[in-house]
C-alpha positions in Angstrom: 173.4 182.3 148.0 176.9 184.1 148.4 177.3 185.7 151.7 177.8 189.9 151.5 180.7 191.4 153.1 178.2 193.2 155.6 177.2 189.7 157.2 180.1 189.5 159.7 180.2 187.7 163.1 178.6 190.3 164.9 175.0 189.9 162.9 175.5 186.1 163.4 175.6 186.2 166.8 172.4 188.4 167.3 170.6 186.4 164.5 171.1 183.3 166.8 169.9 185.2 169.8 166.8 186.2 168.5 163.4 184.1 168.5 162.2 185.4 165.7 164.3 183.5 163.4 162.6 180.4 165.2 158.6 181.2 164.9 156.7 178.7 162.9 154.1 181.2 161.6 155.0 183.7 158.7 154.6 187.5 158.2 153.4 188.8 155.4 154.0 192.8 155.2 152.5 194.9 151.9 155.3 197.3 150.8 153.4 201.0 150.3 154.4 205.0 150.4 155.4 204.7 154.4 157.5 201.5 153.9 159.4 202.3 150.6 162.7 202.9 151.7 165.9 200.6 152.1 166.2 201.6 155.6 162.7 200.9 156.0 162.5 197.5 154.6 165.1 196.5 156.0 163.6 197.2 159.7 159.9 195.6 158.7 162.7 192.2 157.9 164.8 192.4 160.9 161.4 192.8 162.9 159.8 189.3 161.6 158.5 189.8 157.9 159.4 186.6 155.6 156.7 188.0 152.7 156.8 191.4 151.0 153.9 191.9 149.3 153.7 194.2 146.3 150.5 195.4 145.5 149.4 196.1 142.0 146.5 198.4 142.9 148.6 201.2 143.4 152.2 202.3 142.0 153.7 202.1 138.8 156.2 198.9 137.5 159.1 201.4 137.6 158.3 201.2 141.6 158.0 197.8 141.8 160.9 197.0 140.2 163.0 199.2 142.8 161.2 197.6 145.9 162.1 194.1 144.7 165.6 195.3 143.8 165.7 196.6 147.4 164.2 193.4 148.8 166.7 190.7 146.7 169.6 193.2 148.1 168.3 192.6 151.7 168.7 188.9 150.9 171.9 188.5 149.8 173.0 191.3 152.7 171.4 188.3 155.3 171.8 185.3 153.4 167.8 184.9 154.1 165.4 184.0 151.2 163.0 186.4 151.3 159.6 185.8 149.3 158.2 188.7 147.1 154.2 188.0 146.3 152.6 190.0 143.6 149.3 190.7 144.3 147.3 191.7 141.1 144.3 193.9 141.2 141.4 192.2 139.1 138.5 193.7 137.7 137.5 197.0 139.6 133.3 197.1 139.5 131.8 200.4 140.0 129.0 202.8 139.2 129.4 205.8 137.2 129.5 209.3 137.9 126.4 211.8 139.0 125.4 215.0 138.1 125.8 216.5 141.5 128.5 214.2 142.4 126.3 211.7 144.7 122.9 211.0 145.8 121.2 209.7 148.5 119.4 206.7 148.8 116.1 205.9 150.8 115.2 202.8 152.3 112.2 201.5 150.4 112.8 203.3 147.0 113.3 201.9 143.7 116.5 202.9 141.9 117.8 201.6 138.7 121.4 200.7 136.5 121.3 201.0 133.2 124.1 201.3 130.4 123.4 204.9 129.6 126.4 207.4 130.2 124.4 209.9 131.0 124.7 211.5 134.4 123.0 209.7 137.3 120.2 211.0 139.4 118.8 210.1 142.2 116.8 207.4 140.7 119.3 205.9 138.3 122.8 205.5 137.3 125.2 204.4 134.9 126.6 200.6 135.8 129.3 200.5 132.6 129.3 196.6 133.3 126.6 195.3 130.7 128.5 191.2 132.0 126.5 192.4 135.6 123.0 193.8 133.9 122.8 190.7 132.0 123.5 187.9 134.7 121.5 189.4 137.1 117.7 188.1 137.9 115.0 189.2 140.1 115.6 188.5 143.9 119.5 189.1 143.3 121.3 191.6 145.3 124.0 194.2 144.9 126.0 195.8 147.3 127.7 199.6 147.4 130.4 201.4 148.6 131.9 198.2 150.0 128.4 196.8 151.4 127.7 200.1 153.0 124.0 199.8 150.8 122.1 196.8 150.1 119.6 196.8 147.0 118.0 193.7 145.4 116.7 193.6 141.7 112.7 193.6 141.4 112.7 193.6 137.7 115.1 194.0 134.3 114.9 194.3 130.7 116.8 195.4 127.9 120.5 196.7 129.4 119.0 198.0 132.8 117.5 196.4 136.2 115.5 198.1 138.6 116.6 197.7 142.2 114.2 198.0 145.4 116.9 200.1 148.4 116.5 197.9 151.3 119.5 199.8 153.0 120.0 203.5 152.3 122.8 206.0 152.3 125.0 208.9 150.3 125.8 206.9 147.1 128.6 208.8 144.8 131.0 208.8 141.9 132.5 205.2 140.7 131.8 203.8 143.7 132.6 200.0 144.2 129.6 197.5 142.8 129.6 193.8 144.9 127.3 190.7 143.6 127.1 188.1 145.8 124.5 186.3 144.9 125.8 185.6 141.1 128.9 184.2 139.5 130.0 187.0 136.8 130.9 185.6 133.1 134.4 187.3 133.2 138.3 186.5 133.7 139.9 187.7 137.2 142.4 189.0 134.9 142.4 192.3 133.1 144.0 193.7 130.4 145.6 195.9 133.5 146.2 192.5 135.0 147.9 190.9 132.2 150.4 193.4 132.0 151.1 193.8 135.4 151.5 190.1 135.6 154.0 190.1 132.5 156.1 192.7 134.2 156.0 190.8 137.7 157.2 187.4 135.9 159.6 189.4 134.1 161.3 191.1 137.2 161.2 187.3 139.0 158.7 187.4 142.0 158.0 184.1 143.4 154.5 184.2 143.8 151.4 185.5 141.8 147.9 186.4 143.9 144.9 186.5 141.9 141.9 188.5 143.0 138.4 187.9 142.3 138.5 184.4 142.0 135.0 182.8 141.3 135.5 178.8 140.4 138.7 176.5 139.3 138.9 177.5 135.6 140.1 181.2 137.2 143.4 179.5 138.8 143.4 177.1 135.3 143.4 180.7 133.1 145.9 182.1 135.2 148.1 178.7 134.9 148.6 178.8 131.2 150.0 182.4 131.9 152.3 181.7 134.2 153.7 178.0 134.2 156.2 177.2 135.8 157.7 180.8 136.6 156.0 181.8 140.2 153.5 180.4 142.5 150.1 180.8 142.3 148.3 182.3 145.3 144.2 181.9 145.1 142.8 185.1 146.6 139.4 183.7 148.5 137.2 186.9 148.2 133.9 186.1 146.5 131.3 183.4 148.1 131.3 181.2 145.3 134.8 181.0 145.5 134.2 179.7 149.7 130.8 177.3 148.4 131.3 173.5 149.5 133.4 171.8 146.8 134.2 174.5 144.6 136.7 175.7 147.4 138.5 172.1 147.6 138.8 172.5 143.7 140.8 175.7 144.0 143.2 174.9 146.5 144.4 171.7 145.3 144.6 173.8 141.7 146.3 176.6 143.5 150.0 176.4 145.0 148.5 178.7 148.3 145.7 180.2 149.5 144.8 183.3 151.2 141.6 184.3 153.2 141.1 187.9 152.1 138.7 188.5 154.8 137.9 192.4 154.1 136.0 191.9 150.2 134.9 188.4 152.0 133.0 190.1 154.8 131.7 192.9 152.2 129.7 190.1 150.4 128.9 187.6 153.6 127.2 188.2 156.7 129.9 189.1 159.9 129.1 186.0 161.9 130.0 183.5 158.7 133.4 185.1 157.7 135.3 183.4 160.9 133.6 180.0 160.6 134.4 179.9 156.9 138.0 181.4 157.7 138.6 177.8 160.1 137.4 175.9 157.2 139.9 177.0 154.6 142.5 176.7 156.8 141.5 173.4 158.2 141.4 172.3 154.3 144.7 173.9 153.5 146.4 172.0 155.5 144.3 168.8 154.4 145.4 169.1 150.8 149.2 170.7 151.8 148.7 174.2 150.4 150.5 177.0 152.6 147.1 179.6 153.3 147.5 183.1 154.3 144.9 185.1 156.5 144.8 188.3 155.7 143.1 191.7 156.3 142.2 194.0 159.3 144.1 192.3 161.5 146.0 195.0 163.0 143.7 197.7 161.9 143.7 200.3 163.9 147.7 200.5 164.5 147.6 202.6 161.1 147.0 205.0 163.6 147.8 203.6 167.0 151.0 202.0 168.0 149.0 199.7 169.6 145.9 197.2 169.1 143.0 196.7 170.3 142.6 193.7 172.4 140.0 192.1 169.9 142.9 192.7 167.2 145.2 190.9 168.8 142.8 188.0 170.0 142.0 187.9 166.4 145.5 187.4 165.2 146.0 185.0 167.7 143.2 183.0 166.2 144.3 182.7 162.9 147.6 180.9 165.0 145.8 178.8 166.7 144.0 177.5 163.7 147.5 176.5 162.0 147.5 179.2 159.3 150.8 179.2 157.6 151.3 183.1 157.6 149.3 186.2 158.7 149.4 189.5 156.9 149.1 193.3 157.1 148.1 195.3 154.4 147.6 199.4 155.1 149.5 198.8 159.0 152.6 198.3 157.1 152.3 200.2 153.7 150.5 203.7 154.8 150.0 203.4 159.0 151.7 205.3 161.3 153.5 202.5 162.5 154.9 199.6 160.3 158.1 198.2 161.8 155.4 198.6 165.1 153.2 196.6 163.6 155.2 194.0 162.3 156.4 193.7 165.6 153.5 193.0 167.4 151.9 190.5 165.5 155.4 188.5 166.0 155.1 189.1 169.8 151.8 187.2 169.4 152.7 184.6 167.5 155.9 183.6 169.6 153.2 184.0 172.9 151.1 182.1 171.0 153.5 179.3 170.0 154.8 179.2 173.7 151.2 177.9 175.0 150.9 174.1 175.2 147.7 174.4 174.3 148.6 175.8 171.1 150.5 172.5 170.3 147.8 170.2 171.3 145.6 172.0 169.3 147.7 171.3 166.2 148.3 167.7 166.8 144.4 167.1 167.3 143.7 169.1 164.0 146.7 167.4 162.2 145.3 165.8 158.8 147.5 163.0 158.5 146.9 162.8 154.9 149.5 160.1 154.6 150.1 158.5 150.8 151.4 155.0 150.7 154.6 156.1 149.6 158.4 156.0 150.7 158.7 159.4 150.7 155.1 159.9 153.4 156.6 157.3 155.3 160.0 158.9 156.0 158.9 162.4 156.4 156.2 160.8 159.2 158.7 158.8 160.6 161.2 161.9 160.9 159.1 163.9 162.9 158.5 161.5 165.2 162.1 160.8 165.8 163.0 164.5 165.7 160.3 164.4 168.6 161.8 161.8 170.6 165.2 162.8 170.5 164.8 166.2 171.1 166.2 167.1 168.1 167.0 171.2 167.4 165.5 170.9 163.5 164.0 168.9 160.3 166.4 169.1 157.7 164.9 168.5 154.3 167.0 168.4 151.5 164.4 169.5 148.4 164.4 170.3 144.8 160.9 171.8 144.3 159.9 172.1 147.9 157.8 169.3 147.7 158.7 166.6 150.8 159.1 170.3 152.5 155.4 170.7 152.1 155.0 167.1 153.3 156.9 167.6 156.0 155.0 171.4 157.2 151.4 169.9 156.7 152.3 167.1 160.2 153.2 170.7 162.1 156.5 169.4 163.3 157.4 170.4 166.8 161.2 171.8 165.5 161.9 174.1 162.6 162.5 172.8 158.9 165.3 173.8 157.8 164.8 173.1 154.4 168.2 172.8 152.1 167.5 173.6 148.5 170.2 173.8 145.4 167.4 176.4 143.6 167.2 179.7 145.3 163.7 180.3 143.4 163.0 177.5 145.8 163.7 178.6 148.2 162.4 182.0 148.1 158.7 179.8 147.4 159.3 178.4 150.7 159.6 181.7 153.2 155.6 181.6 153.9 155.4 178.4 154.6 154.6 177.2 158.1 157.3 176.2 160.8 159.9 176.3 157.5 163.6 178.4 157.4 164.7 178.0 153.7 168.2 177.8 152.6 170.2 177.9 149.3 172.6 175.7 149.4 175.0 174.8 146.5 175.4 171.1 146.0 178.1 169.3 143.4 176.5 165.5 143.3 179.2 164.8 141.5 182.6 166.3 143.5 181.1 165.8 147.4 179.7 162.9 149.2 176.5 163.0 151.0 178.7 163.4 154.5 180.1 166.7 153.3 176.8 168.1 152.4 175.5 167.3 156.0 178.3 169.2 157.2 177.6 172.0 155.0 174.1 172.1 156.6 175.7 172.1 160.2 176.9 174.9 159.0 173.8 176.3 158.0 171.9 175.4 161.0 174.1 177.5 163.0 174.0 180.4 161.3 169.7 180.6 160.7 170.5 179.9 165.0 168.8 176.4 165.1 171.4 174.8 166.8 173.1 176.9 169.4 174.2 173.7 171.6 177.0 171.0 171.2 175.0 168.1 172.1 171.7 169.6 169.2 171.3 166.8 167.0 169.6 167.3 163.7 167.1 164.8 161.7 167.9 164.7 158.2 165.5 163.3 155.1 166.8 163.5 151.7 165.9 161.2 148.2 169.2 160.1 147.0 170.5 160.2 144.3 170.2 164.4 145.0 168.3 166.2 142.6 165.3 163.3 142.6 162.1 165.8 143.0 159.7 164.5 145.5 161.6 161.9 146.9 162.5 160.9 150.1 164.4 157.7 150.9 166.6 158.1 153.4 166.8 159.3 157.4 169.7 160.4 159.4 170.7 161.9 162.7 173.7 163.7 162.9 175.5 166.1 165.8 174.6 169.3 164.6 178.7 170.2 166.0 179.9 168.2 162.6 182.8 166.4 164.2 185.3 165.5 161.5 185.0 162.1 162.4 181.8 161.4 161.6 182.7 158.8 158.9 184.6 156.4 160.9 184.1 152.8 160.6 181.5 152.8 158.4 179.3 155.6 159.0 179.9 155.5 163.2 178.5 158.3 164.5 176.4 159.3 161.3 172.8 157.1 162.2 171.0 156.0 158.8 167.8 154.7 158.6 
């Protein structure tokens, strides 16, 4: 990336100074009508967000396209990858419309959806999805108004089912339908979707979410779509998605995963949602896929400028369990206080990340799903040296972000500063844990591998990774360069970059 005129020695110096260019968990903030601006964005950056998520619920392309412009101008301003995550919207379920405009429900009555468009009363209404009429079977149940009703089905036939209300309430127009008990014969994507998802791979965001994910052959569909031009990010919403198996199907099919906890506890009881929350992330890291936790975790600073104490407990959680990256969703796009916000979940993940406890933790959970190959070998073997040197930082020279992956899954106890030719790369790599991406320009055939590593001195100091003269760095890389996936070789090197490192046959540059 080229350097803008803004970034002068000043910035430099306060990026070094600041701890959050040095946390190991990620922030995630969703871009909305209170966080719009330039000036705004820019503040939700500078105060720890890696991630800007656009969501595709709301807004029109015309806007997305001018937050992502604003975002990639940020990035060269900063010389920071930043990663931009389109989040689609998936299919929208809901009731239809009543003739007074709602209706209210009574514990113990019957009530019915059919496929009519007339009006509803207060013993039916329209449900305009015949895919839901037609799976469903007696015993089922359906949820409303984002699980604010319960009903299950005592009886269908021919494009309706008639529902016994075990809990009540005021039901009203196109409110939201959940089935939890069924697997729905229909695509996650939409012809909304499709669209939307053209546009975003048109426009170059790095990753794709997809909602309503049931089973693999969701995150297969959405493949052939996009290929090779994003990442894809397997929203875990539905309980068939979470059921044992199925769930180890999507994330190895999936390039990262995120716990969407609010439709998750709609459809499953409170008490399961944190227990299955561990799980994934305790899989995640099994299989190497970067897994977000998302939603409600700084709820009520859309209105305070601070959280509750059970907020903050609950973000701290999510830390301890080795998620990659936490998110906020209406704290940052429509609260009262983003850059706030933003700001406090980074206060607890750097209090978090202080506690020793905190590191045992992740060395007892570590999966150590080592591969008998070279590349496993090295990236192991680095972190334990980085460890017993002291080193300041993991340098991983990538292509694809591959060995980075490798390298995040062991939880290293030093950044990764990950050193990429591809800047799409890059970008990928901003929401994965402990890693500090960085496009760096590489000519295989007019430098040798000592004036790269200098080149990456270079870098390490300015991301403010090594701020001493005695820091020493521990380098992987697979020569030749450019060999995805491969790691072959180990080195330590001052992270000063004395010119006389190549003296004597490689002196003072250590190669294993």
């Amino acid at each position: 990336m080229v350097s803008h005129p803004d970034v002068d020695n000043e910035y430099k110096r306060k990026l070094s100074e600041q701890r959050r260019w040095t946390k190991s968990t990620k922030q995630l903030a969703t871009l909305g009508p209170v966080s719009n601006t330039e000036e705004m964005i820019e503040k939700l950056f500078l105060a720890g967000a890696d991630v800007f998520r656009l969501n595709f619920s709301h807004g029109g392309h015309d806007e997305k396209k001018a937050l992502l412009d604003i975002i990639r101008g940020l990035e060269v301003k900063y010389n920071h990858p930043i990663a931009i995550l389109a989040d689609l919207q998936g299919p929208k379920l809901r009731v239809g419309t009543f003739e007074h405009d709602k209706v209210i429900l009574v514990d113990g009555q019957s009530f019915r959806f059919d496929l009519s468009d007339e009006p509803g009363d207060s013993m039916r209404v329209n449900l305009p999805h015949p895919e839901i009429i037609d799976t469903l079977q007696k015993g089922d149940t359906l949820l409303l108004d984002d699980g604010k009703m319960r009903v299950t089905v005592t009886n269908k036939g021919e494009g309706f089912v008639d529902t016994l209300v075990n809990v009540g309430g005021a039901l009203s127009n196109r409110k939201g339908v959940n089935t939890p008990s069924v697997v729905l014969p229909i695509s996650p994507l939409t012809p909304k979707d499709k669209k939307d998802l053209d546009f975003a791979l048109s426009i170059g965001v790095d990753w794709v979410a997809l909602s309503f994910v049931q089973q693999p052959q969701d995150i297969a569909e959405l493949r052939t779509l996009v290929g090779n031009k994003a990442k894809i990010m397997a929203k875990l919403e539905k309980p068939s998605a979470v059921a044992e198996g199925v769930v180890d199907d999507i994330i190895m099919l999936s390039d990262g995963i995120m716990v969407a906890r609010g439709d998750l506890g709609v459809e499953m009881r409170p008490e399961d949602v944190p227990v299955i929350q561990k799980q994934i992330i305790e899989k995640c890291r099994k299989y190497g896929r970067p897994v977000v936790v998302a939603t409600q975790m700084l709820e009520s600073m859309i209105e305070s400028p601070t959280p509750t104490r059970a907020e903050a407990s609950d973000v701290a959680t999510a830390i301890y369990d080795g998620a990659d990256a936490i998110m906020l969703s209406a704290e940052s796009a429509a609260g009262k206080y983003p850059v706030e916000a933003v700001m406090m979940q980074q206060r607890v993940i750097l209090r978090v990340e202080e506690d020793k406890a905190y590191r045992k933790n992740l060395a007892r959970s570590n999966p150590n799903r080592l591969e008998k190959s070279a590349t496993d070998a090295i990236t192991n073997a680095a972190r334990e040296i980085a460890a017993t040197i002291g080193a300041c930082a993991l340098v991983v020279f990538t292509a694809r972000g591959t060995t980075v992956l490798r390298a995040s899954m062991g939880r290293p106890g030093v950044p990764i500063l990950a050193i990429t030719p591809e800047i799409e790369t890059a970008r990928s790599l901003a929401l994965t844990w402990g890693v500090y991406p960085a496009a760096v320009e590489t000519r295989a055939e007019h430098e040798t591998f000592p004036d790269v590593l200098r080149k990456i001195c270079s870098v390490a100091k300015d991301k403010g990774l090594a701020n001493r003269p005695d820091d020493l760095l521990v380098v992987t890389a697979g020569l030749p360069f450019g060999s995805p996936g491969v790691a072959n070789v180990i080195r330590v090197v001052p992270a000063s970059g004395p010119e006389d490192w190549v003296v004597g046959g490689d002196k003072n540059l250590n190669t294993i």
